[in-house]
N, C-alpha and C positions, 0 to 999 in steps of 0.2 A: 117621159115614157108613158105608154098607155098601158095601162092593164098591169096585172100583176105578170111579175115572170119568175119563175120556179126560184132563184136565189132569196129574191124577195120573201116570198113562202115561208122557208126552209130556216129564213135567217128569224124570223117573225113567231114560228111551232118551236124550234129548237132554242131560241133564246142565243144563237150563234152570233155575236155580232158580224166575225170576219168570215162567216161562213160563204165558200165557193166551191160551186159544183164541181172541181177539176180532184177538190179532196176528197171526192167520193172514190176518185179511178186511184189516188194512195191508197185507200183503207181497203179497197179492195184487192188491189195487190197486193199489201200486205196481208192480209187472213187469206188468200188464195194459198202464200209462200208458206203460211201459219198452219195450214190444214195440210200441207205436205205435197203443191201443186207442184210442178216443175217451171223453171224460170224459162226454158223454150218453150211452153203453150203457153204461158204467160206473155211472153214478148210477142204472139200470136195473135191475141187475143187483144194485145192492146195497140198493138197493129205499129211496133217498132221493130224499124230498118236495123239497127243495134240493140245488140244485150245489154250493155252499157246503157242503156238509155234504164230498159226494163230493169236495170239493177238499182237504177236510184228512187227509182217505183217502190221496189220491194223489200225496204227496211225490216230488220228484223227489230220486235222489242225485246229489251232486254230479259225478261221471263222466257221466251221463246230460246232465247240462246241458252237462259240456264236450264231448262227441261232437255234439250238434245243434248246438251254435254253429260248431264248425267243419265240420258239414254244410251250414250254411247259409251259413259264409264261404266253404267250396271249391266251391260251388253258384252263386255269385253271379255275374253277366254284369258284367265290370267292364272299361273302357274301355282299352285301352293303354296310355294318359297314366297312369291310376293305377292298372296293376297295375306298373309301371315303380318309383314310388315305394314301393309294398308288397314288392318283390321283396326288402328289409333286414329285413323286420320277421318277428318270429317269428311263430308258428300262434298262433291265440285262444287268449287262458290262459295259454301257454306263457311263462314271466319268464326272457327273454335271461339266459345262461352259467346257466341253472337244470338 
């Protein structure tokens, strides 16, 4: 090969050995899905015929899933009676004396 070419770079500044520019369009779908994008401009933008394709793009990390569950636990209109018996129980996720 002649010349440097951006993986070489990339791989060289970041100390990545297996580093390939294809990981950059994951990580970006991923923080797109992270920041609260939707998966149809997503799949728009990264220019797939299928959702399916754009879904295995757009991994969630695990912190990511525990933050919306307990946005949608602490979000929820929950009756007296049963926030009375939830008032013991730890946050989503959370494994009591953890």
């Amino acid at each position: 090969r002649d010349g440097y070419h951006f993986s070489d770079v990339a791989r060289k500044l970041t100390k990545i050995a297996r580093f390939h520019p294809h990981m950059m369009r994951h990580t970006f779908a991923c923080r797109w899905i992270e920041a609260g994008g939707s998966l149809a401009a997503l799949q728009e933008i990264l220019g797939h015929a299928a959702v399916t394709t754009t879904q295995r793009y757009a991994r969630l990390g695990a912190d990511m899933v525990q933050r919306e569950a307990q946005r949608l636990y602490d979000g929820a209109t929950i009756p007296a009676s049963t926030r009375e018996n939830l008032s013991d129980r730890p946050a989503v996720g959370r494994v009591s004396g953890a």
